[in-house]
C-alpha positions, -999 to +999 in steps of 0.1 A: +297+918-197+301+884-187+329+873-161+346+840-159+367+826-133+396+801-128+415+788-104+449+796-116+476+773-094+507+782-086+534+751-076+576+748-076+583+724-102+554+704-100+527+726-124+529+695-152+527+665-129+498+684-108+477+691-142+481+657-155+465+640-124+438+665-123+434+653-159+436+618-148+410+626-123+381+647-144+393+639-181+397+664-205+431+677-223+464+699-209+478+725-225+515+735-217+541+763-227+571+752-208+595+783-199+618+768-233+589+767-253+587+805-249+619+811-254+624+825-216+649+801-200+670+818-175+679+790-154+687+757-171+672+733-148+635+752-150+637+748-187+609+718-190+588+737-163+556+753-170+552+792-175+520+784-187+495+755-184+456+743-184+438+713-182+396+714-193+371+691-191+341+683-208+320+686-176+337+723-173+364+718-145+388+744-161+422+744-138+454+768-146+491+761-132+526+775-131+557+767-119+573+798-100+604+803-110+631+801-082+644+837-090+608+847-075+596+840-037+566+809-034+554+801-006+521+777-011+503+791+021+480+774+046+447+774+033+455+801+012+427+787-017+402+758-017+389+744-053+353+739-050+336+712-069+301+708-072+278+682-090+246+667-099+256+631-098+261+612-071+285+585-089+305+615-106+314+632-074+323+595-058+346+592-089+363+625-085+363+619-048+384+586-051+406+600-081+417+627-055+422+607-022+451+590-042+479+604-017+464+631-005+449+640+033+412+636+042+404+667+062+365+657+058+356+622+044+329+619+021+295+622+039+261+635+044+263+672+060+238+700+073+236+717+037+243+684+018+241+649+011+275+645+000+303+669+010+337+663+019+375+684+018+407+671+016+444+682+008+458+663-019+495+652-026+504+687-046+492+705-017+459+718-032+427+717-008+395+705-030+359+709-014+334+684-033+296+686-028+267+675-044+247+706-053+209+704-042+182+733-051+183+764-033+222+758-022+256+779-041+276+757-062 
């Protein structure tokens, strides 16, 4: 048996707009059911919300989102989940880096640490805490 895992990311109206700059960001394509789409509206406004989405990459980020519906309790948590991203290249990390610092919070900038020469953490504008480090031998991605 093999297992894969994805971060699966839950928002309040903001699943489609979240997935679309994590596109912008990494590339690749999002896939979206809205709550219309499968035929389980039950409140009006929520109808162009997501019950269902995904955005994939070609380098293998695979991210999942959903809008909770306002009939159901959300609450988005304090560092309830970081996304991990780990890489080879240096210049692929510094571009991800950059897309992601577009409104967000630096909790970490950028920058040589202990286990790595590139690592940083920061909250971005959705809410969503990314950890970025440039994988060396003998180190977890």
């Amino acid at each position: 048996m093999s297992v894969t895992t994805t971060t699966h990311l839950n928002f309040r109206g903001q699943a489609r707009a979240a997935l679309e700059f994590y596109r912008s960001v990494f590339g690749g394509e999002v896939q979206a059911v809205t709550y219309a789409d499968a035929h389980d509206t039950r409140e009006p406004a929520e109808a162009d919300q997501l019950m269902w989405g995904q955005v994939r990459s070609d380098q293998g980020l695979h991210l999942m989102a959903y809008d909770v519906p306002a009939r159901l309790p959300y609450d988005a948590g304090v560092n309830a989940v970081f996304v991990s991203v780990g890489g080879s290249d240096p210049d692929e990390l510094r571009a991800a880096w950059h897309g992601l610092r577009d409104g967000a919070t630096v909790v970490q900038e950028l920058a040589p640490a202990g286990w790595s020469p590139l690592y940083g953490m920061l909250r971005d504008r959705f809410g969503v805490t990314w950890v970025l480090d440039l994988e060396v031998a003998g180190t977890p991605a």
